[in-house]
C-alpha positions in Angstrom: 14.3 -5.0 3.2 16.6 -2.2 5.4 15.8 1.1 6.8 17.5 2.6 4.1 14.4 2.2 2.3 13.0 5.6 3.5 15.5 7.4 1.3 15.8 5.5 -1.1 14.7 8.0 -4.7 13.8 6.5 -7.9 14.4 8.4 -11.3 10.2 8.5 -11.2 9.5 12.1 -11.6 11.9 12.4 -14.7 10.7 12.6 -17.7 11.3 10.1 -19.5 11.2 8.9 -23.4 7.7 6.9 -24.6 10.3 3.7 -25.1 12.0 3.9 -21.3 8.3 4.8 -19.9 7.6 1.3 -21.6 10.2 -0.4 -20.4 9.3 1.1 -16.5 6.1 0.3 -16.8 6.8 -4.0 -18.1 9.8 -3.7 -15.0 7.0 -3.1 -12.0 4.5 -5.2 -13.7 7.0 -7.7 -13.8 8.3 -7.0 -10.6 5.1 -7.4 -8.9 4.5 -11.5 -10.2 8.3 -12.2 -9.2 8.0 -11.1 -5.6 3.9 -12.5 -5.5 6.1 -15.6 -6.6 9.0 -15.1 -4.5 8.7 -12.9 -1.8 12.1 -11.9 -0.8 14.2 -13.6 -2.8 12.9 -12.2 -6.1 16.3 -11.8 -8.0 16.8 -8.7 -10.4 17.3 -10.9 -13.2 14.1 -12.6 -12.9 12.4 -9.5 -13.1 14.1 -8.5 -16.1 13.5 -11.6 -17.8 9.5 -11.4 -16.9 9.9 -7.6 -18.8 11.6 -9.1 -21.4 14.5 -6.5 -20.9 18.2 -7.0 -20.4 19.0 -6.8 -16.0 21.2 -3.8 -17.0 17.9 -1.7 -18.0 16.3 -2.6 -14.9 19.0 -0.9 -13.0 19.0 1.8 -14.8 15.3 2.4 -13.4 15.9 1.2 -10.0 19.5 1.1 -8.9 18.4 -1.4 -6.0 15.9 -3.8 -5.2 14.7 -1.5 -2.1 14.5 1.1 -4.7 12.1 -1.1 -6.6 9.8 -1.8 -3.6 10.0 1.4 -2.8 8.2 2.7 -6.0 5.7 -0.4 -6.1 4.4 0.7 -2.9 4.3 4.1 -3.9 2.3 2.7 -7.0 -0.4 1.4 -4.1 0.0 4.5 -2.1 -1.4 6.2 -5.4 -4.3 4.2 -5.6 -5.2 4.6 -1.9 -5.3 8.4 -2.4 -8.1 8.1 -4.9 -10.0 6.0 -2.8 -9.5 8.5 -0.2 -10.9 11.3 -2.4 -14.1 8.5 -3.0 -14.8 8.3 0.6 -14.9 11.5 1.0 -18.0 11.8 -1.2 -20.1 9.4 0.6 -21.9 11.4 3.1 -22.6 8.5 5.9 -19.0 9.6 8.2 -19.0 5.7 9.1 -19.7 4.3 6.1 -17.0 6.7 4.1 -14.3 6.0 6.7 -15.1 2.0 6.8 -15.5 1.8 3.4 -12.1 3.3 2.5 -10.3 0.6 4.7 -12.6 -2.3 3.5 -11.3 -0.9 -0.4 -7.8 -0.5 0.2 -7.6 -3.6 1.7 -9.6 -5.3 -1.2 -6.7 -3.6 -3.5 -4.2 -5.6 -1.6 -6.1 -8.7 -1.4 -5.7 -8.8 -4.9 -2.3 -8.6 -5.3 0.0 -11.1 -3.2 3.0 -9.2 -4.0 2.0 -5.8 -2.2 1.2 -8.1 0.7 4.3 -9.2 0.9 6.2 -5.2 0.5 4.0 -4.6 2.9 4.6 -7.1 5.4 8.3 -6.3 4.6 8.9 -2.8 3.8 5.6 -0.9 5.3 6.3 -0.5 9.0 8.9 1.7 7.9 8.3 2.7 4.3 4.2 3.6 4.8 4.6 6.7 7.5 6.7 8.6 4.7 4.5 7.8 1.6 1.5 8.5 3.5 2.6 12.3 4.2 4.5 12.5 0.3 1.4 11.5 -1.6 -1.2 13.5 0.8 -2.9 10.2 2.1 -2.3 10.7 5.6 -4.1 14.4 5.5 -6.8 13.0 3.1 -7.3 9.8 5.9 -7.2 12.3 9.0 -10.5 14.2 7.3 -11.9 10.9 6.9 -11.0 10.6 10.6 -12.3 13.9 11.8 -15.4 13.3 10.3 -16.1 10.2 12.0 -15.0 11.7 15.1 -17.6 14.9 14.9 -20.1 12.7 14.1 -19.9 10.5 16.9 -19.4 6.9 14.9 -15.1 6.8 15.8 -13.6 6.1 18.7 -11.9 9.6 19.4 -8.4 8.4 20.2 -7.8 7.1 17.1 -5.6 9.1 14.4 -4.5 8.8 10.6 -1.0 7.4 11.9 -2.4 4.3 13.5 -4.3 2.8 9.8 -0.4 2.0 8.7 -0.4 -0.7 11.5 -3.5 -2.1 10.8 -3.0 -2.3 7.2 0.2 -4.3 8.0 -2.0 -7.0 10.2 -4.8 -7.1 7.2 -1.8 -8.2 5.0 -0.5 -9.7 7.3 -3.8 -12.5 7.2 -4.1 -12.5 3.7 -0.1 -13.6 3.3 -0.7 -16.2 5.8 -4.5 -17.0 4.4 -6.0 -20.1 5.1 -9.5 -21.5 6.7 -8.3 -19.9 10.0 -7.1 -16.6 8.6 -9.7 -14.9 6.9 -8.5 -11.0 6.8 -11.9 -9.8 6.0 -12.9 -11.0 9.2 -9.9 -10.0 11.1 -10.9 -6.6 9.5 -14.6 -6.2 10.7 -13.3 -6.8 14.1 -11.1 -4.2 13.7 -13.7 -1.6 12.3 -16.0 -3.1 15.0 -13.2 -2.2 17.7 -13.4 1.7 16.1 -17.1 2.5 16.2 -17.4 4.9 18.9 -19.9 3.8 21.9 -22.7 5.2 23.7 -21.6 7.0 27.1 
């Protein structure tokens, strides 16, 4: 994946006809067993043939493969947003703000191919999603709760959750007895409680 990632646009937001909405949707499912499968080196073709569509079709939605990754992570972006709307229901400041991380990253143990974009594409890709889709002003309330309250550390900010999300994935993609990312994760929540003075 290459920087040009952070520009890259997809025909998303245009309407489009119930059959080519079909086709979009069978391209990202699709697209998200080949690179779970292959990481990287996921072909365009492959992904075609797992949406039973011809490669030309694909390319019609997503010009480029970054284009593609682009709007798969934009798909989990999405998802993070209503998670972030959740948390900020619970009324505990910890518990909201812990529990949105613990769910988000539950969303991407599930899915082997986001942890690979991620791994890939989010150092550079997540900053930008997480101001388009709101999730970086949704996660700073989250944060500024916490923070009044007295339960987070007070130097930490929205910006900083893209890099641990990247580590989280980053045990799950390398998973094994030694790498458990939920514990890798409670030591990082552990690390963001806020001590007594």
């Amino acid at each position: 994946m290459n920087a040009s990632l952070q520009t890259v646009s997809t025909p998303a937001d245009r309407p489009l006809r119930a059959d080519a909405r079909r086709n979009r949707e069978r391209i990202l499912a699709a697209a998200q067993v080949e690179f779970a499968r292959s990481g990287g080196d996921a072909q365009m073709d492959a992904i075609a043939a797992g949406a039973g569509v011809g490669v030309g079709t694909v390319y019609r939605h997503f010009p480029t493969k970054d284009a593609l990754v682009a709007q798969l992570i934009r798909a989990r972006f999405e998802q993070f947003v209503a998670t972030a709307h959740a948390a900020l229901e619970v009324e505990d400041p910890w518990e909201a703000f812990a529990g949105f991380m613990r769910a988000n990253a539950q969303h991407c143990a599930q899915d082997v191919g986001t942890q690979f974009m991620f791994l890939q594409a989010g150092p550079e890709l997540a900053p930008t999603l997480a101001r388009e889709t709101g999730l970086l002003d949704l996660s700073q309330q989250l944060i500024d709760r916490g923070q009044r309250a007295g339960v987070l550390r007070a130097d930490f900010a929205a910006d900083d959750i893209g890099m641990i999300m990247c580590g989280v994935a980053s045990a799950m993609h390398h998973g094994s007895a030694h790498w458990d990312w939920q514990r890798h994760l409670g030591f990082v929540l552990d690390g963001l409680r806020a001590r007594p003075a």
